[in-house]
TORPA-4810 file (N, C-alpha, C, O; in nm, 3 decimals):
<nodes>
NODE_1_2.174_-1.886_-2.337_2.216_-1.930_-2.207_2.093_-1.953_-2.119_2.002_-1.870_-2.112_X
NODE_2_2.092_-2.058_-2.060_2.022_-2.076_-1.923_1.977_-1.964_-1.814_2.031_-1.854_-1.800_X
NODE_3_1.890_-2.003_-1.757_1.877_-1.914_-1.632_1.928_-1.979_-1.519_1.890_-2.096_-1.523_X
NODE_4_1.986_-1.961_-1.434_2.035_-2.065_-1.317_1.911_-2.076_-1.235_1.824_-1.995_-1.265_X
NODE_5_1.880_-2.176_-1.118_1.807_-2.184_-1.068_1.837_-2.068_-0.940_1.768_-2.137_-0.865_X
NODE_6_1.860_-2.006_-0.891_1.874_-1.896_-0.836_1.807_-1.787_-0.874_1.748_-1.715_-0.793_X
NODE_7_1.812_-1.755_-1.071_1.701_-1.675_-1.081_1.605_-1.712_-1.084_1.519_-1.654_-1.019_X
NODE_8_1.575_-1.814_-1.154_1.401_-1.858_-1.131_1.330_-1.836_-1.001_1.219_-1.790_-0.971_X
NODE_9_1.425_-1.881_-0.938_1.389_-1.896_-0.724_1.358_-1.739_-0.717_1.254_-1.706_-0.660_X
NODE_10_1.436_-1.644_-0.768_1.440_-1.542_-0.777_1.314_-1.429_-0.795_1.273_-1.333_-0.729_X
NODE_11_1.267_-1.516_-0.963_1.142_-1.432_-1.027_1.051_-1.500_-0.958_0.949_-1.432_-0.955_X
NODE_12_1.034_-1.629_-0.885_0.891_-1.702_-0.830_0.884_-1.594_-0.674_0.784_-1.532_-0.639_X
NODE_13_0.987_-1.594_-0.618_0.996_-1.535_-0.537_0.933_-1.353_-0.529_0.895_-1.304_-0.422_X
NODE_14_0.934_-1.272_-0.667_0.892_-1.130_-0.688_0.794_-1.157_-0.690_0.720_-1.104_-0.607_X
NODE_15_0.721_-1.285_-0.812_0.569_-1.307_-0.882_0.497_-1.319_-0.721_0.377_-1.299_-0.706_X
NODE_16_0.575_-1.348_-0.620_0.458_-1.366_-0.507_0.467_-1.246_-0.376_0.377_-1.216_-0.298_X
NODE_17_0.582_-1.199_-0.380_0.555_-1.017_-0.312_0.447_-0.978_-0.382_0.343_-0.963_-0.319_X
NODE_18_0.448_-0.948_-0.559_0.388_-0.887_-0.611_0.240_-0.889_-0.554_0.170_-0.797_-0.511_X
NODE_19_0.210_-1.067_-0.573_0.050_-1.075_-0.555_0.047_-1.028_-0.419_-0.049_-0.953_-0.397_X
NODE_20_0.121_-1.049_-0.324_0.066_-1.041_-0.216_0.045_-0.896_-0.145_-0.045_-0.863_-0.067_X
NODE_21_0.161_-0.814_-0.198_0.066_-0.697_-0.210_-0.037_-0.644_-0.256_-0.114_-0.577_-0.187_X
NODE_22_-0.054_-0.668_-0.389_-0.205_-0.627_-0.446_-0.326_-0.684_-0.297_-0.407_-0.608_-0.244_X
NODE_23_-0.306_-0.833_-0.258_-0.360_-0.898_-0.236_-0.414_-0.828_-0.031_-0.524_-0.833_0.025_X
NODE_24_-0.278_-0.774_0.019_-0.315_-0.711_0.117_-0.378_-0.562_0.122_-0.460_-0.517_0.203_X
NODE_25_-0.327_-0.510_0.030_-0.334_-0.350_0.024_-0.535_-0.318_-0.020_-0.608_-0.221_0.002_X
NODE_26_-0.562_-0.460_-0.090_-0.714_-0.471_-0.146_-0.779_-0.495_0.002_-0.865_-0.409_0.024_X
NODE_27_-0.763_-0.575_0.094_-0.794_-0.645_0.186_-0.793_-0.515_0.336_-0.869_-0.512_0.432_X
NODE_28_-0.673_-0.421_0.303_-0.707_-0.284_0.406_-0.822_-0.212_0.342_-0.922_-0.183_0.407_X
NODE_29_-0.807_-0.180_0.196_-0.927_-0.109_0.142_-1.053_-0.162_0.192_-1.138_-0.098_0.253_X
NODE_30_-1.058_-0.270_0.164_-1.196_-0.318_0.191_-1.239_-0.339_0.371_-1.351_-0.327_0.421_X
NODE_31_-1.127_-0.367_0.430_-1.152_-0.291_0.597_-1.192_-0.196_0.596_-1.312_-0.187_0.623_X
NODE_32_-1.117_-0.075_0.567_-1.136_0.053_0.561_-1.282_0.038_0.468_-1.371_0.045_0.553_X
NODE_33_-1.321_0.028_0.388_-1.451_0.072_0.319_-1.589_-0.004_0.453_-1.689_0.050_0.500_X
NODE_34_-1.552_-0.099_0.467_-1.657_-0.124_0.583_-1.651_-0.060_0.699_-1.751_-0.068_0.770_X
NODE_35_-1.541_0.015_0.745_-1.523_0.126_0.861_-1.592_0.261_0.840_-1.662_0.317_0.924_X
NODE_36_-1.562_0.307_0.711_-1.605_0.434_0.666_-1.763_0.442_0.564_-1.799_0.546_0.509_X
NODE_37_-1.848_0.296_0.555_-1.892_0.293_0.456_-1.843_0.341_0.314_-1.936_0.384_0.246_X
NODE_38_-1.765_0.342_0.275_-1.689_0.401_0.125_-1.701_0.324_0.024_-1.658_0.375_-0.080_X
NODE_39_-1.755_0.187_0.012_-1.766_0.055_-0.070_-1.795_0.093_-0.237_-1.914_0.091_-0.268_X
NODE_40_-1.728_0.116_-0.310_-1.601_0.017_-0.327_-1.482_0.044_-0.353_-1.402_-0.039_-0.397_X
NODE_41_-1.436_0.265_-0.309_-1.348_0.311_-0.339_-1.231_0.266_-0.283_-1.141_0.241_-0.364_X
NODE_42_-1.208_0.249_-0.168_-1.098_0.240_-0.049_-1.018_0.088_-0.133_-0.903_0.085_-0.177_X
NODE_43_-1.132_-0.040_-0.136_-1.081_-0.129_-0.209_-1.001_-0.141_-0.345_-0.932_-0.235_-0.383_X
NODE_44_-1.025_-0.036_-0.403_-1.024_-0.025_-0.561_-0.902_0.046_-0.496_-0.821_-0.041_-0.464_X
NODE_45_-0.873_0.125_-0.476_-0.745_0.267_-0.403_-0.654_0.183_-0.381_-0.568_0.167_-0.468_X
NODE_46_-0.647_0.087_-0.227_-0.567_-0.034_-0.186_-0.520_-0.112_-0.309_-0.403_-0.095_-0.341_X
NODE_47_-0.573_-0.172_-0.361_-0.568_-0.284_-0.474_-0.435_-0.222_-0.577_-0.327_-0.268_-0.614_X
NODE_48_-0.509_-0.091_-0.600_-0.420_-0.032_-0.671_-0.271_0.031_-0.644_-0.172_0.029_-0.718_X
NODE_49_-0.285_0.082_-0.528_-0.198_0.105_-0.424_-0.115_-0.020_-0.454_-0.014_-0.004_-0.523_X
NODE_50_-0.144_-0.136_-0.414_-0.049_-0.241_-0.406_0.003_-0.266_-0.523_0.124_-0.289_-0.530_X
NODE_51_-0.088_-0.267_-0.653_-0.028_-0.325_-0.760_0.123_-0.232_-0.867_0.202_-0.274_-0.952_X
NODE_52_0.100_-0.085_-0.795_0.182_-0.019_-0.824_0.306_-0.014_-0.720_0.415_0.018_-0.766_X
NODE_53_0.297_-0.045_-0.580_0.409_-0.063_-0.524_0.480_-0.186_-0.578_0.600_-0.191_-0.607_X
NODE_54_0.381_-0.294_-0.590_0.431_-0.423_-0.619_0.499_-0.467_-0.742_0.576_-0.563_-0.749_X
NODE_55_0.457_-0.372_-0.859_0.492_-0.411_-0.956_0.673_-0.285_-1.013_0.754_-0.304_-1.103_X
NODE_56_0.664_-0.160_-0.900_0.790_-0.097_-0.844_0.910_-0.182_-0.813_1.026_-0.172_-0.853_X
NODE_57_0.853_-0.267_-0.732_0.984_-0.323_-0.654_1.037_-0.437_-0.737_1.155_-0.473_-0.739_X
NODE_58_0.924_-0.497_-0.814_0.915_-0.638_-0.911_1.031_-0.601_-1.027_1.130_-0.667_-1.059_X
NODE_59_0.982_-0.465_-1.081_1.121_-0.444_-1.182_1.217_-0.405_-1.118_1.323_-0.440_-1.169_X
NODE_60_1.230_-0.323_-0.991_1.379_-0.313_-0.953_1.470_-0.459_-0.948_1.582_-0.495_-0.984_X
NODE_61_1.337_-0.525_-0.874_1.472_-0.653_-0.851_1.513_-0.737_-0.935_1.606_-0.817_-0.927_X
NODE_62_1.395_-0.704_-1.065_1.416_-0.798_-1.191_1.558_-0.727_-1.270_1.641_-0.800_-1.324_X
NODE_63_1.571_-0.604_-1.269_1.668_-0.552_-1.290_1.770_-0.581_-1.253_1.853_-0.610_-1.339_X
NODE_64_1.813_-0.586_-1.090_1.922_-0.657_-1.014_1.968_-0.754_-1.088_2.073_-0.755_-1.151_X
NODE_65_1.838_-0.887_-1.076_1.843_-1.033_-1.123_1.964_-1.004_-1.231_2.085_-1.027_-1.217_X
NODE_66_1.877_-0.934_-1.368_1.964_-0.913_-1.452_2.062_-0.878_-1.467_2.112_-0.910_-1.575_X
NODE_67_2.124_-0.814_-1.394_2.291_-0.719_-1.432_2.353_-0.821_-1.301_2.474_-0.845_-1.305_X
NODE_68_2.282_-0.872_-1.203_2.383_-1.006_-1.139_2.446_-1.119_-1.214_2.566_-1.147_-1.216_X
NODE_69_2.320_-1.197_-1.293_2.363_-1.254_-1.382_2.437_-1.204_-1.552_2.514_-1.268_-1.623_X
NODE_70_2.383_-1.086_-1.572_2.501_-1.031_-1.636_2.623_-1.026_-1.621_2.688_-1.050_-1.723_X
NODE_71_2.681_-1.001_-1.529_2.825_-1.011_-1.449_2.835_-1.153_-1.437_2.957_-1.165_-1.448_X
NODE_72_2.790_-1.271_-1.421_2.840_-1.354_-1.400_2.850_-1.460_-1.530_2.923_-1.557_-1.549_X
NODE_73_2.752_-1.404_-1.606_2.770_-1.421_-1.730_2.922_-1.413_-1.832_2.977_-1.495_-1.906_X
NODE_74_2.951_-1.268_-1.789_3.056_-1.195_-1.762_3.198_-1.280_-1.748_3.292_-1.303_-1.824_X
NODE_75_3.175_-1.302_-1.661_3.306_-1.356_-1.588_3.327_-1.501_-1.581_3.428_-1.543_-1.524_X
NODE_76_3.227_-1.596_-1.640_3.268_-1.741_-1.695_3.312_-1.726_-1.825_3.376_-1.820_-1.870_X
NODE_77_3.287_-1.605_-1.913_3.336_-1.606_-2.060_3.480_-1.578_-2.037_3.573_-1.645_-2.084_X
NODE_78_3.489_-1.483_-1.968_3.648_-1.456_-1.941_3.691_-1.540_-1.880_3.809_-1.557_-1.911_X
NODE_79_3.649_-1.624_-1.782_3.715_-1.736_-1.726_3.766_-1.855_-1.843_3.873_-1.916_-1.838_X
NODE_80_3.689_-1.868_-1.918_3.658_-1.960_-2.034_3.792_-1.909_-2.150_3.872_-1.991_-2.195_X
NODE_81_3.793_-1.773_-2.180_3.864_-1.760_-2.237_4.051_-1.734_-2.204_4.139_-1.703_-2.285_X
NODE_82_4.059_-1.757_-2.082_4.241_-1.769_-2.008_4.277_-1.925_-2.006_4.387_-1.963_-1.964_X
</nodes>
């Protein structure tokens, strides 16, 4: 079966929370490391920080994705079959 375009919209839509956390959380570190002189922990901390929130929320919703379209999967077979 297909993916509908809803999920794709879906996963393009996580693939870019994702980066963009890594992408901010690196970008406080590295504030913070030029505030505190700390160069290059705070960055490396942030970065990481983000890529583990980001990649948290990335499978929850990939999960969702899945058991939404599971169910609807679901329910055109049974539709299909009355």
């Amino acid at each position: 079966m297909e993916p509908s375009r809803d999920t794709a919209g879906s996963f393009l839509t996580m693939g870019l929370q994702l980066a963009g956390a890594v992408v901010v959380f690196f970008f406080l570190g590295y504030w913070l490391d030029a505030q505190w002189q700390t160069k290059p922990w705070l960055s490396i901390t942030g970065a990481v920080i983000g890529a583990v929130g980001g990649l948290t929320k990335f499978i929850r919703d990939a999960m969702q994705v899945g058991a939404r379209d599971d169910r609807e999967a679901k329910k055109r077979r049974d539709e299909h079959r009355d």
